[in-house]
N, C-alpha and C positions, 0 to 999 in steps of 0.2 A: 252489628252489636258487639262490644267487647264487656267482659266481666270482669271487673276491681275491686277484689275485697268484699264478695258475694253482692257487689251490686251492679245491676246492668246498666249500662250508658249508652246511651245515643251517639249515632256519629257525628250527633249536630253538637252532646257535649266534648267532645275529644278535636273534631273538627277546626283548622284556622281559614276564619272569614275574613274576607275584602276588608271590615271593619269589625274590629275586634278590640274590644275596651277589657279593662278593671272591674272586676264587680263593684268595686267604690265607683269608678266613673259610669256605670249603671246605674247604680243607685241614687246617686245625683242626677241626673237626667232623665231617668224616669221615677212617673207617682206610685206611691205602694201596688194597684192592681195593675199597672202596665210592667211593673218589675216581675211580677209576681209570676204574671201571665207569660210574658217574655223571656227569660233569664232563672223561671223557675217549672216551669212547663205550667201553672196552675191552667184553672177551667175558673172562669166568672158562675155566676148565677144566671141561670137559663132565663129571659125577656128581660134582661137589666139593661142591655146594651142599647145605647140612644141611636147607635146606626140599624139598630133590627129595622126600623121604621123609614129610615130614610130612603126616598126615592130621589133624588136629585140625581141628573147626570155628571157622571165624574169617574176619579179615582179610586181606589184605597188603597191606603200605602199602608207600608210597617211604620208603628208608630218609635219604633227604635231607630231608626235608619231613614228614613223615607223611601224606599225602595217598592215603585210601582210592581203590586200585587194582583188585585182584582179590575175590572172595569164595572159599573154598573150596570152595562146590560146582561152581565153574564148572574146579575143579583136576583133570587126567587124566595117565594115565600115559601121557606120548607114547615113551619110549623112545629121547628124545634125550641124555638127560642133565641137561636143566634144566628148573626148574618151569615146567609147559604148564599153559594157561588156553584155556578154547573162548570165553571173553566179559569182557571190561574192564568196569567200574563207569562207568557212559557220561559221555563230559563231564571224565572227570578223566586219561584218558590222549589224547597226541595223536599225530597220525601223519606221515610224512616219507618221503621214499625216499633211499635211501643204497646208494651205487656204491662202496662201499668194498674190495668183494675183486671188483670187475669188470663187476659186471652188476646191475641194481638188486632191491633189496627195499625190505621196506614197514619201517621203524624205528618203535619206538613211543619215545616220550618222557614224563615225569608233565608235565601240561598246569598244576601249579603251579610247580614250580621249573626243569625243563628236561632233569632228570636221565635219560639214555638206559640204559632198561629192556632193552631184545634188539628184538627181530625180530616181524613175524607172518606167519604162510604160510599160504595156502587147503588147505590137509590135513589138520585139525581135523575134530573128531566133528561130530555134529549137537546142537544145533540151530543152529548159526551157520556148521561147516566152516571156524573159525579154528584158527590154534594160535601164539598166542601165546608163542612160548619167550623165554621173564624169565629173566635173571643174578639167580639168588639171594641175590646181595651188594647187589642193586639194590634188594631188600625187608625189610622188618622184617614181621613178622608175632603180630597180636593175636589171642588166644582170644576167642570168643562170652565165655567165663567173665571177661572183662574189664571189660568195658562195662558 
C-alpha cells in the first residue's frame, strides 16, 4: 500500500498491467456497473447478479479483459448474494488488502488489467476454505460449449 495526499492506493491502482488502457478507453468499453466495478473498486447489490444462478459448465473471465479467472466447478453457493468460488485459475488473479469500510480484507484484482473483482475470506468449503465473493458485473462468462 502506498499513501498520496492522505489517500491509500492499492498496488492494483499504481500497478502497470499486460493491458493497460485510458480511463476514457474504459469508459467506452465498459457499461456504467462493469466501469464502476472494475476501474472503480465499487460492490453491486448483493443477489443482483444474473451469474449468482448460473450453473452451466464453463468459464469466467474478467469482463474487462477476458482473462480466464474462475472455472465452474470451483462455483458454490455461499449464500451471500454473489458469485463464490473456493479456487482462482492460479497466476491470473492477484491479491491486495483494502481498508476501505475500516478494517482490512484480502481484495482480489485480474492480474492482466487491474480490474477489482470483490473480496476473499477464509470461510470457504474445502478444499482450499476460500470464498472468493466476485461482483458479477466483474465477469463474463463462457460455456465448455464454446471453446
Amino acid at each position: 500500500m502506498n499513501t498520496v495526499q492522505n489517500k491509500t492506493v492499492s498496488k492494483a491502482e499504481t500497478k502497470t498491467f499486460p493491458v493497460s488502457k485510458t480511463d476514457a478507453e474504459w469508459r467506452s468499453e465498459l457499461n456504467d456497473m462493469e466501469y464502476y466495478i472494475l476501474r472503480k473498486a465499487g460492490t453491486e447489490y448483493s443477489f443482483t447478479s444474473d451469474l449468482l444462478e448460473n450453473n452451466e459448465k464453463g468459464t469466467y473471465v474478467c469482463a474487462g479483459c477476458g482473462t480466464k479467472l474462475f472455472r465452474s466447478e470451483t462455483k458454490f453457493k455461499s449464500g451471500t448474494g454473489w458469485p463464490s468460488f473456493y479456487q482462482e485459475i492460479e497466476g491470473n488473479v492477484e491479491f491486495d488488502v483494502d481498508y476501505k469500510i475500516g478494517y482490512p480484507r484480502t481484495e482480489e484484482h485480474c492480474a492482466n488489467c487491474g480490474g477489482h473483482l470483490g473480496h476473499v475470506f477464509e470461510d470457504g468449503p474445502k478444499p482450499t476454505g476460500k470464498r472468493h465473493c466476485i461482483n458479477g458485473a466483474a465477469l463474463d462468462f463462457i460455456p465448455d460449449s464454446s471453446y
